[in-house]
C-alpha positions in Angstrom: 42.0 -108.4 160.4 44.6 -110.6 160.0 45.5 -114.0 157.7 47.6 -116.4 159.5 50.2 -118.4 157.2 49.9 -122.2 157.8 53.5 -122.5 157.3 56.2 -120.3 158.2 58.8 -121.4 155.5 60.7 -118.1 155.6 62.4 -119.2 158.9 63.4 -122.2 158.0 65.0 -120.8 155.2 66.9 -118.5 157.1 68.0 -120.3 160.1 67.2 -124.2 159.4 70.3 -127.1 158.9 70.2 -130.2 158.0 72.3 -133.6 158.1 71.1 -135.8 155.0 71.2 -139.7 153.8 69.7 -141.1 151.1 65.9 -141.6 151.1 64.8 -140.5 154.4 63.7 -136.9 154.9 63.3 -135.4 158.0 62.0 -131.8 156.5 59.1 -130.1 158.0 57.4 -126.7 158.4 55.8 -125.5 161.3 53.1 -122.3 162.4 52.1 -121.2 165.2 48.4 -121.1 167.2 49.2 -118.4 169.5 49.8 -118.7 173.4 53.2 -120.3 172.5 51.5 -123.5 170.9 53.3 -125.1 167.7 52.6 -127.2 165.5 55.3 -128.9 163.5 54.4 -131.0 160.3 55.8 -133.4 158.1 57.2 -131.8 154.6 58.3 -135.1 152.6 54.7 -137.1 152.9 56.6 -140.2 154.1 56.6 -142.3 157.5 59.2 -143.7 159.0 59.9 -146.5 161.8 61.2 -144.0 164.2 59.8 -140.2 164.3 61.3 -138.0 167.5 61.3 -134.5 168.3 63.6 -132.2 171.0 61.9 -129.0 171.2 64.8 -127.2 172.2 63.4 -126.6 176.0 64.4 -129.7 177.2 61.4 -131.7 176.0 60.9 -134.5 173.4 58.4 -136.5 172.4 57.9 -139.2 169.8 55.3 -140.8 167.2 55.2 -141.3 163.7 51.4 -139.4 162.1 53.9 -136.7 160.8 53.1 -134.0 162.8 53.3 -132.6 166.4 52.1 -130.0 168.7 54.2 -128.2 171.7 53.8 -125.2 173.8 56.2 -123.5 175.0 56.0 -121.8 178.7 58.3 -118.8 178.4 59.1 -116.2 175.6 62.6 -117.4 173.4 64.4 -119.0 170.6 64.7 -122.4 170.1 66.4 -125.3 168.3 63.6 -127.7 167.3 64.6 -131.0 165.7 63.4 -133.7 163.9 65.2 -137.5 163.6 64.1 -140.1 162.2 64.6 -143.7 161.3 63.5 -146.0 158.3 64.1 -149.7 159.0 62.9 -151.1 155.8 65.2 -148.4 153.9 68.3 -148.6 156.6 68.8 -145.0 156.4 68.0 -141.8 158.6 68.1 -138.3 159.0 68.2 -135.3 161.5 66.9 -131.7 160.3 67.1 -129.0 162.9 65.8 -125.2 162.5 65.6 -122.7 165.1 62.4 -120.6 166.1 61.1 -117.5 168.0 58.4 -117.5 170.5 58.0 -113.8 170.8 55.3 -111.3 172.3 57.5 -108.4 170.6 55.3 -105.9 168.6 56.8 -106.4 165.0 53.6 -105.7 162.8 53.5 -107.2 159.2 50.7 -105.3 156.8 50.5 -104.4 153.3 48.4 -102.5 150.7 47.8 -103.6 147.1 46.8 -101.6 143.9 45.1 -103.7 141.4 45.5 -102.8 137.5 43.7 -105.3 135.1 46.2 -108.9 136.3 48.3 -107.0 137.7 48.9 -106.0 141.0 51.5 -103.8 142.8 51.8 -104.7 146.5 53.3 -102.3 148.8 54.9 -103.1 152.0 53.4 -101.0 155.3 54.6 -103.3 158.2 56.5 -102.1 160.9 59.7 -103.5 161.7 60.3 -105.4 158.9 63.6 -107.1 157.1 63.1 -110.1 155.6 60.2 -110.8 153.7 58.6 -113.3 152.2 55.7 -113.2 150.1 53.1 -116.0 149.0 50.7 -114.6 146.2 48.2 -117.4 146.6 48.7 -119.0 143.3 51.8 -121.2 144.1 54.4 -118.2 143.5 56.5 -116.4 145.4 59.1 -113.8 146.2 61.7 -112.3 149.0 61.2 -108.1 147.6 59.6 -105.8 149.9 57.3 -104.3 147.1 56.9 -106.7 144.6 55.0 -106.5 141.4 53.0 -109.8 140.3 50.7 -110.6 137.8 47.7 -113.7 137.8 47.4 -115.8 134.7 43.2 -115.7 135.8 40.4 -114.3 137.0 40.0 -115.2 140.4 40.3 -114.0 144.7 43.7 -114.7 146.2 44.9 -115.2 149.0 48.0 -113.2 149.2 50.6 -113.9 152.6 53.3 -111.2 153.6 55.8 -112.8 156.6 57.8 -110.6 158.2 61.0 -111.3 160.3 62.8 -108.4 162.5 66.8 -107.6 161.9 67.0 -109.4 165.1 65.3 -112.9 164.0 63.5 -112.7 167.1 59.8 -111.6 166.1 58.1 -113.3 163.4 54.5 -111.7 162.1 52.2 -112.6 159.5 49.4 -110.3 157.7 47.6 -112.0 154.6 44.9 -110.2 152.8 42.5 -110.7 149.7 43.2 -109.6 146.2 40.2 -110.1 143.2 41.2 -110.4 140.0 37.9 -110.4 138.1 34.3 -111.9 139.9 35.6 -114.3 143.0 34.7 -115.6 146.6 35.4 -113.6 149.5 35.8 -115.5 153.1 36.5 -112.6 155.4 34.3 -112.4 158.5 34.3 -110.7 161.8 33.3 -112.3 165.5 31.5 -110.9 168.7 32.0 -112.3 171.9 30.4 -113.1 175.2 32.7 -115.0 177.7 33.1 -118.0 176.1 30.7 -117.6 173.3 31.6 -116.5 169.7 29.5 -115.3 166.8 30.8 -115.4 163.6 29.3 -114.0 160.8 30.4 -113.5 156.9 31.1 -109.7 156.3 30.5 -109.5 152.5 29.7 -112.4 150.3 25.7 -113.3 150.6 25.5 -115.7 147.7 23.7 -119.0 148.3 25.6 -121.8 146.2 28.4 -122.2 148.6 29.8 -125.0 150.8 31.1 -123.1 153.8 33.7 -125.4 156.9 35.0 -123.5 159.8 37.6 -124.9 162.0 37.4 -122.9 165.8 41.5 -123.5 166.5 40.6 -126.6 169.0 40.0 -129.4 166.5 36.2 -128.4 166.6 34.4 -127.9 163.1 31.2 -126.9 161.9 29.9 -126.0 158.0 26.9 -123.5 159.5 26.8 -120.1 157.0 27.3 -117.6 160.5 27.7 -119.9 163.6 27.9 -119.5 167.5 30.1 -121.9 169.2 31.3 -121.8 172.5 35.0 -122.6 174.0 35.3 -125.2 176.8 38.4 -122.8 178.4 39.8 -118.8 177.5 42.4 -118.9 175.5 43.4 -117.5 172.0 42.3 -119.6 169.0 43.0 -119.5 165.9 39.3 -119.3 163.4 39.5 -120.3 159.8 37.0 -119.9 157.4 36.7 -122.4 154.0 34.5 -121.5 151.6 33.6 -123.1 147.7 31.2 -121.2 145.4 29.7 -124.0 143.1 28.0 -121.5 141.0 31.2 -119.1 140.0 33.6 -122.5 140.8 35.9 -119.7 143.3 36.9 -120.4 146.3 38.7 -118.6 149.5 40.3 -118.9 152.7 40.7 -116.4 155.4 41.9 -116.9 159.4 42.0 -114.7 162.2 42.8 -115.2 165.9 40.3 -114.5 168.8 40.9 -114.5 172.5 38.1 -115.6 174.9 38.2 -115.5 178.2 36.4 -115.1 181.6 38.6 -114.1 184.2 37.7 -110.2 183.3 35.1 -109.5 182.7 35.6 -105.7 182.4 38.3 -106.2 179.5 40.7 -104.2 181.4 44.2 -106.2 182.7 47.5 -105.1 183.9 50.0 -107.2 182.0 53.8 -106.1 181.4 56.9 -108.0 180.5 60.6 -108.1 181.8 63.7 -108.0 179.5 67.2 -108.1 181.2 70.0 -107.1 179.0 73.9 -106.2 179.8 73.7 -108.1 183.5 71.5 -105.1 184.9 69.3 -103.2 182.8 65.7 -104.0 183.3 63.3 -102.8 180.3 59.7 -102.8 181.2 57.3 -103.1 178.6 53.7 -102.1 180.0 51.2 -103.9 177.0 48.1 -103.5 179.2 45.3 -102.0 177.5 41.9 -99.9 179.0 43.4 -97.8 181.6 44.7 -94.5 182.4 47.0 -94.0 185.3 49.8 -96.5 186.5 52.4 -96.9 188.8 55.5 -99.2 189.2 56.4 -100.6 192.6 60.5 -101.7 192.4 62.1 -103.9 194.6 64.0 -101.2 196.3 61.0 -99.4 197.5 61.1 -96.5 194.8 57.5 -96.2 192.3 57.0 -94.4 189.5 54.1 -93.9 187.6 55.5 -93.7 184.0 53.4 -95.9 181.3 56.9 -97.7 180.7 60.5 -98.0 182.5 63.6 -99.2 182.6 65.6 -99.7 185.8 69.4 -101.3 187.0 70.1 -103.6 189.4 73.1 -104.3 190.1 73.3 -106.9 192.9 72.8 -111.1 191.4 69.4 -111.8 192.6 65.8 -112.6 192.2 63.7 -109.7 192.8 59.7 -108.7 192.2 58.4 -105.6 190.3 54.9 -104.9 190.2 52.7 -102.4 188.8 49.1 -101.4 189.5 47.0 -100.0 186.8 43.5 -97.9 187.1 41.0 -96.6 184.8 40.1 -93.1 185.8 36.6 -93.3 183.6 35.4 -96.9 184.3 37.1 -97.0 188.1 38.6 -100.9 186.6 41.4 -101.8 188.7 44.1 -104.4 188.2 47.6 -105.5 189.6 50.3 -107.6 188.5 53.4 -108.7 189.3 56.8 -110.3 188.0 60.4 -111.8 188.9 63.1 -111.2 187.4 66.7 -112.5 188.3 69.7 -110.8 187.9 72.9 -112.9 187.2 76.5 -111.9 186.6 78.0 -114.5 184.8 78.3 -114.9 181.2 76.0 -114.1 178.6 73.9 -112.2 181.5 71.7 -114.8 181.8 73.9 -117.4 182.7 73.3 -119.9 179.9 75.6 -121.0 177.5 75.7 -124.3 175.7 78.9 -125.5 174.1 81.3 -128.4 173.7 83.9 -130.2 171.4 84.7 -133.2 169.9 88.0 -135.8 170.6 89.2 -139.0 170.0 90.1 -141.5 172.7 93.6 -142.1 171.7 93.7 -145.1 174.0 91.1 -146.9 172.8 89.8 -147.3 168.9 86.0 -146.4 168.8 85.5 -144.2 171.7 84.9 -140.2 171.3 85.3 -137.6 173.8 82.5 -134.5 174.2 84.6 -131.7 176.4 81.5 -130.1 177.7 82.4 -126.7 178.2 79.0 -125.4 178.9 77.9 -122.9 181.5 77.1 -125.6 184.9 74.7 -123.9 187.3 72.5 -126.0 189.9 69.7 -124.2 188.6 70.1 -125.6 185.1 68.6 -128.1 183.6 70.3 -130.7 180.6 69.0 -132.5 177.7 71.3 -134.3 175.0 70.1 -135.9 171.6 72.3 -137.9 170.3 70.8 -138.1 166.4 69.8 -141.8 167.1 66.9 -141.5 168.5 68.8 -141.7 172.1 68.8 -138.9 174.8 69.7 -138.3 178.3 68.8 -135.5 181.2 72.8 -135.7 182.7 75.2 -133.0 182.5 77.8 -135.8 181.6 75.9 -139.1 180.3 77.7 -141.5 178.3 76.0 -143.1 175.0 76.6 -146.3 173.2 76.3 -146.0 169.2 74.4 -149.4 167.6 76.3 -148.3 164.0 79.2 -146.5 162.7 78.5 -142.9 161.0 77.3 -139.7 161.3 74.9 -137.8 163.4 73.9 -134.4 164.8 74.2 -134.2 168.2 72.4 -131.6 170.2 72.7 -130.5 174.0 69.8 -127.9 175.2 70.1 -126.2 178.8 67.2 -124.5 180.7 67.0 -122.6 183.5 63.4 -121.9 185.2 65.0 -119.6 188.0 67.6 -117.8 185.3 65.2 -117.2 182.6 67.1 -118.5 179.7 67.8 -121.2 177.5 70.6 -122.0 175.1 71.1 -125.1 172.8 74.7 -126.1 170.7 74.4 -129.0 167.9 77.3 -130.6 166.2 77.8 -133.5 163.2 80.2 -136.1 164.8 81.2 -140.0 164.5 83.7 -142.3 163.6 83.7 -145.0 160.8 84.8 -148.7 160.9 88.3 -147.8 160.9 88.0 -146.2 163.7 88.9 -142.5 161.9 86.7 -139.2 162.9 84.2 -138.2 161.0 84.9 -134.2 162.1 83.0 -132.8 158.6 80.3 -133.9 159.3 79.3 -149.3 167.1 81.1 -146.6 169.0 80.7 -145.1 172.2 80.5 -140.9 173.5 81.4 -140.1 176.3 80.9 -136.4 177.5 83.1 -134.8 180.6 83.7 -131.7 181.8 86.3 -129.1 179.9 89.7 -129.5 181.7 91.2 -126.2 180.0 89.9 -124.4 183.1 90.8 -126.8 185.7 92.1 -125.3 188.4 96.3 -125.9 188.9 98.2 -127.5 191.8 99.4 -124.8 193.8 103.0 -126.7 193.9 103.7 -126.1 190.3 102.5 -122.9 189.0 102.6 -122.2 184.9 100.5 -121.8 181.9 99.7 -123.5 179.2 98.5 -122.4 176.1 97.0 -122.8 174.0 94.4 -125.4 175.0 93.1 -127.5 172.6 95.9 -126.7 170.1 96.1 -127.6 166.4 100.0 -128.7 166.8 102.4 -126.9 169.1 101.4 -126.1 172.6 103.6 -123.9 175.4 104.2 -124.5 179.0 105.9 -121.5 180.8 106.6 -121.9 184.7 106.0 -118.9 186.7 109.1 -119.3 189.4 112.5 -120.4 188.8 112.6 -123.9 188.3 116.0 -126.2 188.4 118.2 -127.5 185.5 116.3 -131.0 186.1 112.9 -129.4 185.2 111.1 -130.8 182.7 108.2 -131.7 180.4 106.3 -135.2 179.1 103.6 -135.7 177.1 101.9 -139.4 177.3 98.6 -140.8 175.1 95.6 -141.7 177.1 97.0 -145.4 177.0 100.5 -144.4 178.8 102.8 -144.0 176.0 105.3 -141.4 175.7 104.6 -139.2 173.4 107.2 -136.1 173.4 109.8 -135.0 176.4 111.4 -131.3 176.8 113.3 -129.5 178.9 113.0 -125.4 179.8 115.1 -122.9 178.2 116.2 -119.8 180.4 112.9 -118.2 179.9 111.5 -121.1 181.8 109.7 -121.8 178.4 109.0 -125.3 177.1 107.3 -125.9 173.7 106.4 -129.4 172.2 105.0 -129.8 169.0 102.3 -132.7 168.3 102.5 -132.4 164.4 101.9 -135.9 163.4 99.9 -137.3 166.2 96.2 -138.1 165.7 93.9 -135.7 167.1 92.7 -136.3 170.7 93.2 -136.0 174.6 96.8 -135.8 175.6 98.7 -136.1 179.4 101.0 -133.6 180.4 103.5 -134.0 183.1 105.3 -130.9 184.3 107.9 -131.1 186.7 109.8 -127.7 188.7 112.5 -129.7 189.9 110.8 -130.6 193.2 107.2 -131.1 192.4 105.0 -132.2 189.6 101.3 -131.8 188.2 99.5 -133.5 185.4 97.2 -132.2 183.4 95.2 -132.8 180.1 95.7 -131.2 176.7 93.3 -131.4 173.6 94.9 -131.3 170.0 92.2 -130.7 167.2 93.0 -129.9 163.5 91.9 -126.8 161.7 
């Protein structure tokens, strides 16, 4: 059996970031229900005049009870944040953490040895290298075998989360301990299609208040209940129990799956992992059978339990596998696509961009948005205002100077991925960046890989710079050739000529840090481009 945490604070912990004002507090915690469902929850007790959400997939929502629920339709990591707004205090805050939706197979388990109030806990999970312990009495610790002892006499409730080396599967085991006479709330459930019968394995004493909660909102305080689900699904059942008589009480969950699609219990089910472009790695999870066979999009079949196959050609392709039970004759098919894309990351998602002043106008910043751009994608800024926008290049108007975290997530349905970069940014009322950490934003594409004029051909590197920046022509130019460097307003900035090497270098120690224009000329022909300069 297994204890689900309520709150998964060893995540947060590891990956979570913050940007911080006085007296609001965007904080939270979140756990999971299973069947990619979260729920994400207030941590500082307050409420606050604005409360929104990005869930990293390109959803949002907003509301201000504190706490939120979101599924998420597809296997990943994501950058979950919170911002929110207090009027009556003029302050706000952005906290953002990142989380794993996972059907990965990392197990967390442990065993305990009790000696008097003492008890040595031994990890047995599989997979396991962060841990985080909760002993159920409001201490804690990060050792994989601790040692703890209780000040009383009581049962426990003790919580081992487990995290992978990879950060992408999370699992949770809890468990009972007794130190001395105590409650004990573990039970076990039978099913019938929809219908559930839970009964209390161990504790058969009569003085006790008893509330079960069925994982849909539904409740009931019967001793050993039956309810029935409106829909399958996997829910998670938690039992709350209060002895009167020895003044104990426990707490023990456990997730159940109901459904009626199946009746036999036996279901072909696999997932699809791409990795390096063309690698393929088949995972085959169903249970209840015992002969398979793999049909691959080439016409070749195999009949190993698992697989792993290349493809090599960018694509969308469909891989299915049959499964049969040799002793109960169940059968059952089912099959997947999975896309093949050779740009980078594998994938084909990648978000990323960086910040510059306008240096022709005061309060204006530039985002050079140099994500991946595929018509398959799909965009979602947050600007750390409470403002957001679906474009790949929006523009955003800023009702006060400071700071705030903005975010830009990118989907992609047909690719099968999903990638989110955040960033602090702003100006103050002097009109000077705020890079540690109204105006307006205005996002546009990355010019350092826009393509050349064919009538001047050079380099330029590097692009952005932090002072000095070179221009080398790739054909013999004349002795008039040379190089300018304006401001976004016009004004000349720096001038060189080329040096036998055809080589020009102009250094912009000094200037503020922005968007330059930079005129070369061969002699005959010219082209202008763009140039960012951005200190260390």
């Amino acid at each position: 059996m297994k204890k689900i945490v309520p709150f998964l604070t060893l995540l947060v912990g590891i990956l979570g970031f913050n940007t911080a004002q006085a007296q609001c507090k965007a904080d939270f915690s979140f756990y999971t229900n299973g069947n990619g469902t979260f729920v994400f929850a207030d941590s500082s007790g307050n409420r606050y005049t604005s409360d929104d959400w990005t869930f990293g997939d390109g959803n949002s929502t907003s509301g201000n009870s504190g706490q939120v629920t979101h599924r998420y339709n597809r296997t990943g990591s994501f950058t979950v944040c919170r911002m929110v707004w207090d009027s009556a205090n003029s302050c706000r805050d952005t906290f953002c953490t990142r989380i794993t939706y996972t059907t990965s197979t990392c197990k967390a388990e442990f065993k305990s040895t009790i000696s008097g109030d003492t008890v040595q806990f031994r990890d047995a999970s599989n997979g396991a290298v962060y841990y985080s312990w909760d002993f159920g009495d409001n201490k804690i610790s990060t050792a994989a075998n601790p040692q703890h002892i209780y000040s009383k006499s009581g049962t426990y409730r003790v919580c081992l989360t487990i995290v992978d080396s990879s950060r992408t599967c999370i699992d949770t085991y809890c468990a009972s301990v007794t130190i001395g006479s105590s409650c004990d709330a573990t039970w076990v459930g039978s099913f019938q299609r929809l219908t559930g019968t839970f009964r209390i394995v161990n504790y058969k004493q009569t003085r006790v208040d008893y509330r079960w909660s069925f994982g849909n909102g539904d409740t009931t305080k019967t001793h050993n209940p039956t309810y029935t689900y409106a829909k399958p699904g996997t829910y998670v059942v938690c039992l709350e129990m209060y002895d009167s008589n020895l003044q104990c009480s426990d707490y023990y969950c456990d997730s159940i799956s109901v459904d009626t699609s199946n009746n036999t219990g036996c279901r072909a089910y696999f997932t699809a992992q791409v990795s390096n472009d063309t690698v393929v790695q088949l995972t085959n999870w169903s249970q209840g059978f015992t002969n398979f066979k793999w049909y691959f999009p080439n016409g070749n079949t195999s009949s190993n339990r698992h697989e792993r196959i290349v493809i090599t050609t960018p694509g969308t392709y469909t891989i299915c596998l049959f499964a049969e039970d040799s002793v109960s004759g169940c059968q059952d098919s089912v099959c997947q696509t999975v896309t093949i894309d050779s740009a980078r990351g594998g994938r084909g998602c990648q978000a990323a961009f960086r910040v510059a002043v306008d240096t022709s106008q005061k309060f204006k910043l530039f985002l050079i948005n140099s994500s991946s751009n595929k018509s398959s994608h799909s965009y979602y800024w947050s600007f750390g205002d409470g403002g957001s926008s679906t474009k790949r290049n929006p523009t955003h108007k800023y009702n006060s100077f400071g700071r705030y975290l903005v975010c830009l997530t990118i989907t992609d349905s047909a690719l099968n991925c999903t990638s989110t970069y955040c960033d602090s940014l702003g100006l103050d009322s002097t009109g000077r960046l705020l890079k540690a950490d109204g105006f307006e934003l205005e996002v546009i594409e990355d010019f350092a890989s826009t393509p050349k004029i064919k009538a001047v051909d050079y380099n330029l590197y590097p692009n952005p710079t932090t002072n000095a920046f070179t221009v080398k022509l790739e054909e013999n130019a004349s002795l008039d050739a040379a190089l300018t460097v304006y401001n976004l307003q016009g004004r000349l900035i720096a001038q060189s000529g080329f040096d036998r090497s055809q080589q020009s270098v102009i250094d912009l120690q000094g200037e503020v840090d922005g968007l330059y224009i930079v005129r070369i000329f061969d002699g005959e022909n010219f082209v202008q481009t763009k140039i960012m300069k951005i200190s260390k």
